[in-house]
LUMDO-273171 format. One line per 3 residues: for each residue x, y, z of C-alpha. Coordinates in nm, 2 decimals. Each point is the difference from the previous one (the first is absolute). Layout:
% LUMDO-273171
X:Y:Z ~ ...;
This chain:
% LUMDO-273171
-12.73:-11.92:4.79 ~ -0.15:0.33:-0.03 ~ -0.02:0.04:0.37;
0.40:-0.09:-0.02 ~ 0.09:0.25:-0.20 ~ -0.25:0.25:0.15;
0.19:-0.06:0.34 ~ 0.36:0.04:-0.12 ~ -0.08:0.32:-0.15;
-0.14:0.17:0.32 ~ 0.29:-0.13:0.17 ~ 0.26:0.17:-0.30;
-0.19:0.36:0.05 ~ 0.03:-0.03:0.38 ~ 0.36:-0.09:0.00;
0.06:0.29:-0.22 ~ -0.23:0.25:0.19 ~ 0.21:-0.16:0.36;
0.36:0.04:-0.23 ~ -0.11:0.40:-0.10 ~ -0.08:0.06:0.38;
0.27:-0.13:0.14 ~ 0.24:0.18:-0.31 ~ -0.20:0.36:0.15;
0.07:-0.07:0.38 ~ 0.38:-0.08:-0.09 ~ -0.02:0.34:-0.22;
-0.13:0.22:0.28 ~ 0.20:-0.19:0.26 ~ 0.27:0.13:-0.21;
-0.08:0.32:-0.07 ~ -0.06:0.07:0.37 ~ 0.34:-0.09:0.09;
0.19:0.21:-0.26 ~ -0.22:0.32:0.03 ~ 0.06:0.00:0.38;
0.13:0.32:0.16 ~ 0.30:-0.13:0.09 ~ 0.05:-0.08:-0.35;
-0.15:0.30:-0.11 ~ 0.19:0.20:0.19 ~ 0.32:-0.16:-0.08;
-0.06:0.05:-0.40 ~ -0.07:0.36:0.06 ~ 0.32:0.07:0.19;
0.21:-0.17:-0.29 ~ -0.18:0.22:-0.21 ~ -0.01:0.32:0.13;
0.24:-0.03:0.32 ~ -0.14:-0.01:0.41 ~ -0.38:0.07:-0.02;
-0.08:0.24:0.27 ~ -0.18:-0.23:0.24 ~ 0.32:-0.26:-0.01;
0.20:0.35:0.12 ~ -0.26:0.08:0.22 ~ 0.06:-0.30:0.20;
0.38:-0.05:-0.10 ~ 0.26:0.08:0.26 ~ 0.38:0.00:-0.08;
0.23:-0.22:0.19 ~ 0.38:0.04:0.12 ~ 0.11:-0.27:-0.31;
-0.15:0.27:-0.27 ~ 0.33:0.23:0.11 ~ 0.24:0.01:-0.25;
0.35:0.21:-0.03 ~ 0.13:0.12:-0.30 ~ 0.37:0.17:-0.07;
-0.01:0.22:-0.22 ~ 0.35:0.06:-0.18 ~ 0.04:0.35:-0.14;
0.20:0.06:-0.31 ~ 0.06:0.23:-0.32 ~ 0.01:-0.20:-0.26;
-0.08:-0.42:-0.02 ~ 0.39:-0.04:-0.03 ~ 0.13:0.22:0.24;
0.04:-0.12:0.35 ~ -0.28:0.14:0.26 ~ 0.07:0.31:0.18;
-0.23:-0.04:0.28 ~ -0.24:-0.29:0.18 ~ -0.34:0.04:0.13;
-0.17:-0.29:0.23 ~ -0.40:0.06:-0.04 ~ -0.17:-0.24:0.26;
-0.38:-0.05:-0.11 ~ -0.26:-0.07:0.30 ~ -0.37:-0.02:-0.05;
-0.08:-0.13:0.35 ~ 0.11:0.38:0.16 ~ -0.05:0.13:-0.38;
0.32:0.20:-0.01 ~ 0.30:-0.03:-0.25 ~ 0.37:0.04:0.17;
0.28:0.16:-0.20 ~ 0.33:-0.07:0.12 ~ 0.33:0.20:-0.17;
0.26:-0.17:0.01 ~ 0.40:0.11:-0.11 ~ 0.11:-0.20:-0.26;
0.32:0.04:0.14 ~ -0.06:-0.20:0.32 ~ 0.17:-0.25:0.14;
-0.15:-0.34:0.01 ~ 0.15:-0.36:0.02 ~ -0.16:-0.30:-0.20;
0.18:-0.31:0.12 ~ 0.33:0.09:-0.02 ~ -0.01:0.23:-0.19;
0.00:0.38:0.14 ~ -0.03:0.29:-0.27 ~ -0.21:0.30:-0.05;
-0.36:-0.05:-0.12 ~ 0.08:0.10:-0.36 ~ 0.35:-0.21:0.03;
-0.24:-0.30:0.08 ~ -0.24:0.10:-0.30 ~ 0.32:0.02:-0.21;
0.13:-0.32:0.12 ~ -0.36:-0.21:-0.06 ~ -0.26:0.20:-0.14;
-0.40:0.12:0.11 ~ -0.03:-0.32:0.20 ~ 0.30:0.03:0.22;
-0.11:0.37:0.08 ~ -0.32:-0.09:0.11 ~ 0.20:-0.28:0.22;
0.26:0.30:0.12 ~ -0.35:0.25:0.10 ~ -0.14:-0.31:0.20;
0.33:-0.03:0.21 ~ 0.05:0.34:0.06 ~ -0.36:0.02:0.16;
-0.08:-0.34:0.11 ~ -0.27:-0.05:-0.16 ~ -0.10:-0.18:-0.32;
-0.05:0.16:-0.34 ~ -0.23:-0.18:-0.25 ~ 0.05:0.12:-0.31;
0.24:0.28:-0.12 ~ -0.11:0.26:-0.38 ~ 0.31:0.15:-0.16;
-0.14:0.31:-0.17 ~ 0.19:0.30:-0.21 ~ -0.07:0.36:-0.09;
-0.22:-0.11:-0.31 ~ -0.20:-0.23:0.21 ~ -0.08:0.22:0.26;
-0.07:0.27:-0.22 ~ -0.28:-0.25:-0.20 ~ -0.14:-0.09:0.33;
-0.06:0.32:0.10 ~ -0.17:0.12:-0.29 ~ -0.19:-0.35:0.05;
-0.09:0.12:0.37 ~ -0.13:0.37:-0.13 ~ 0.29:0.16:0.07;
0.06:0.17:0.33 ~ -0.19:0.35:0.17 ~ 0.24:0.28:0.16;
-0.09:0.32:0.13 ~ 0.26:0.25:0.02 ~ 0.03:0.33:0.19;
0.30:0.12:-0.23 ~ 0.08:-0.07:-0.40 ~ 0.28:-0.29:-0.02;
0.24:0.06:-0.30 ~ 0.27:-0.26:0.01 ~ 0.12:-0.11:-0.33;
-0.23:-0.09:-0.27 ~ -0.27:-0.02:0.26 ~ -0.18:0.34:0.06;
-0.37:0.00:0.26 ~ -0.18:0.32:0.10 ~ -0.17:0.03:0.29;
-0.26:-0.16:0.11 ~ -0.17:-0.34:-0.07 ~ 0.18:-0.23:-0.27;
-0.03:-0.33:-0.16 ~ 0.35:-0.15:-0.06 ~ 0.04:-0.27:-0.27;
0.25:-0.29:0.00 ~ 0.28:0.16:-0.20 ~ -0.06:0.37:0.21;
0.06:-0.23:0.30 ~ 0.30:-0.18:-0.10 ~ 0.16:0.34:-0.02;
-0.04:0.13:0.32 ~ 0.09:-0.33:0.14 ~ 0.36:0.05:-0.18;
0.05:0.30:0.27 ~ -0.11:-0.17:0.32 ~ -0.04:0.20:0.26;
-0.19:0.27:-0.13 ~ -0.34:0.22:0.12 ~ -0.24:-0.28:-0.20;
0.17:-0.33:0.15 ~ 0.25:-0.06:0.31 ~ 0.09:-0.35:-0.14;
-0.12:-0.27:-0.25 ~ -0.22:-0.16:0.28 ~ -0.14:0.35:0.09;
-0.18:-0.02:-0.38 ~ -0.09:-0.34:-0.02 ~ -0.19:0.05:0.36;
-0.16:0.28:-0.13 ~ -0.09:-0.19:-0.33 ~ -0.14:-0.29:0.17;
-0.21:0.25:0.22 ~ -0.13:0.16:-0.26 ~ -0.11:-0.26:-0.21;
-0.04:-0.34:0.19 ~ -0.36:0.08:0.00 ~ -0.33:-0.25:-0.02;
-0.05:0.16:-0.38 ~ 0.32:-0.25:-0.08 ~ -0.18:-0.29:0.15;
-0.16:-0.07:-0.33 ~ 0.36:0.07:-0.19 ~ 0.18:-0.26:0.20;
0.12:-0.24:-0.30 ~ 0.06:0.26:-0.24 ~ 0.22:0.15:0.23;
0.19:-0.29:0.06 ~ 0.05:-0.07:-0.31 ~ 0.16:0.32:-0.06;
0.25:-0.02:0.30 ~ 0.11:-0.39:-0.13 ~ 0.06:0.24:-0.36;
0.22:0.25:0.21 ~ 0.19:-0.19:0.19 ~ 0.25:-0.30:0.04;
-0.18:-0.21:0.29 ~ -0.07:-0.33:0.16 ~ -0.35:0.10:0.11;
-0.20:-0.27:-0.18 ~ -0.35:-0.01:-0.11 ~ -0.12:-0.24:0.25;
0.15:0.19:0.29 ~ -0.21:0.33:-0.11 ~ -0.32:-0.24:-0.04;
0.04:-0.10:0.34 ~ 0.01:0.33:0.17 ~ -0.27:0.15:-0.26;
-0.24:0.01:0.27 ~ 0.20:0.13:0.28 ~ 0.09:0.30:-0.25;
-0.32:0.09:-0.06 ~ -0.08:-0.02:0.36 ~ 0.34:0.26:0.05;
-0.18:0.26:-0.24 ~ -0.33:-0.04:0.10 ~ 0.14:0.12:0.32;
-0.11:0.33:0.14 ~ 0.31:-0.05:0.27 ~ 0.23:-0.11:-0.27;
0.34:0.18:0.02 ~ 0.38:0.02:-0.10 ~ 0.27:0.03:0.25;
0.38:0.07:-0.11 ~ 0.33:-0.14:0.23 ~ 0.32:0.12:-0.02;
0.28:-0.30:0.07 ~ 0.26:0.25:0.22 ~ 0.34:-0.09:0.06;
0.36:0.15:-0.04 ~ 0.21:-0.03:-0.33 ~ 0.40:-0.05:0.01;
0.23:0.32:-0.03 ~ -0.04:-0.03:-0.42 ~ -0.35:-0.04:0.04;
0.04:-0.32:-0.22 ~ -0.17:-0.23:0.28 ~ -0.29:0.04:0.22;
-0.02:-0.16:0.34 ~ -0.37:-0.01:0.13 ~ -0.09:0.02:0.31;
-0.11:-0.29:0.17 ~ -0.32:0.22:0.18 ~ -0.10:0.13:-0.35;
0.00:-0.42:-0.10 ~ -0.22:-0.08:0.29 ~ -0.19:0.29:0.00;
-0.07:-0.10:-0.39 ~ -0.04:-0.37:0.06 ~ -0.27:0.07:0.30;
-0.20:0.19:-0.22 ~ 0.01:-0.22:-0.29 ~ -0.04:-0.32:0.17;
-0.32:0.19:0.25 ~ -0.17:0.07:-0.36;
């Protein structure tokens, strides 16, 4: 009987010694797998965005393009004054700015009116549908932004750097010569009296601010600065669609041969200078370059 019991109890302390084993393998089995470097590397670009060995191997592709319209006005319930088509393109790392009348012609369906008539008639979404007829090319997503907007996202941005050879006095807005640092609100000013010697046009200012500060320090600043352009403006840019293309952005200002290149739409307006007819050369000059990128 003794030799019974004396058997089932080595038996129990091997059983549980086999059980605490086999409960370690399945443990480091485990471990292993979740504290890979693919894993690894995955939690750490959650955390902290691309690492730089992902970017060092990442390449952008021709699906990361995106085009935005940008729709210009003074105040959030005013109508826009102005339309700017800004074509994004990581693979050849260069942005496209397009200017675009908002007094063009355009038909959607049957419907022919001005740009601004067909923003009247059905709002940001039918502009962005009016921009992709007149140049024959699809435009994602659209961002309707006013003065108080652009002046916030400026100041977000650091403002913008001008170096002039003679004082500017125009208004409330006085510079001396020499290098300046012009805030949001100094900027909306002397955007009020386009042309003048700082800018030629709207899109003149926004190349030069993208210049200036699309730069691989804001690499780092990506989501709070996205944030603060979904605070400034009216848009149907969505959070997934700026996930998606994180990468490829960081890739664009990484970039030693990043740059911005600015298109003028050109055409002929109608004796009142109410309409504006462009010209079917300037479309597929425009088109070529946006669909090459």
């Amino acid at each position: 009987m003794k030799k019974e019991k004396s058997s089932a109890s080595v038996f129990a302390i091997s059983f549980v010694i086999s059980l605490a084993a086999l409960l370690i393998v399945i443990m480091l089995v485990l471990s292993a797998t979740m504290l890979s470097p693919d894993r690894l590397s995955a939690a750490s670009e959650q955390q902290s965005g691309p690492s730089d060995l992902s970017l060092a191997y990442y390449r952008p592709t021709k699906e990361e393009s995106f085009s935005l319209l940008l729709i210009h006005c003074r105040e959030r319930n005013e109508p826009p004054y102005g339309y700017t088509l800004l074509h994004f393109d990581p693979v050849d790392t260069v942005i496209t700015l397009v200017k675009i009348p908002s007094e063009t012609e355009v038909t959607i369906g049957t419907r022919t009116d001005t740009l601004n008539g067909q923003y009247d008639y059905a709002g940001s979404d039918n502009a962005k549908m009016g921009v992709g007829s007149i140049l024959l090319s699809e435009v994602d997503r659209y961002a309707r932004i006013d003065q108080n907007g652009r002046l916030n996202l400026i100041d977000t941005l650091g403002g913008i750097e001008k170096t002039l050879s003679s004082a500017y006095r125009e208004g409330n807005v006085s510079l001396p010569v020499g290098n300046n640092l012009l805030n949001g609100k100094t900027v909306s000013q002397i955007l009020e009296q386009l042309p003048n010697q700082i800018f030629s046009s709207e899109e003149e200012f926004l190349k030069q601010l993208l210049e200036q500060r699309l730069t691989p320090e804001l690499a780092d600043k990506g989501d709070y600065l996205f944030t603060a352009f979904l605070n400034n403006t009216d848009t149907d840019v969505t959070q997934f669609g700026y996930a998606e293309r994180k990468k490829a952005m960081r890739y664009f200002l990484n970039s030693q041969e990043r740059r911005v290149e600015l298109w003028e739409l050109t055409g002929s307006w109608s004796d009142d200078r109410s309409v504006f007819y462009p010209d079917a050369s300037s479309i597929r000059e425009i088109n070529q370059i946006i669909d090459e990128q």
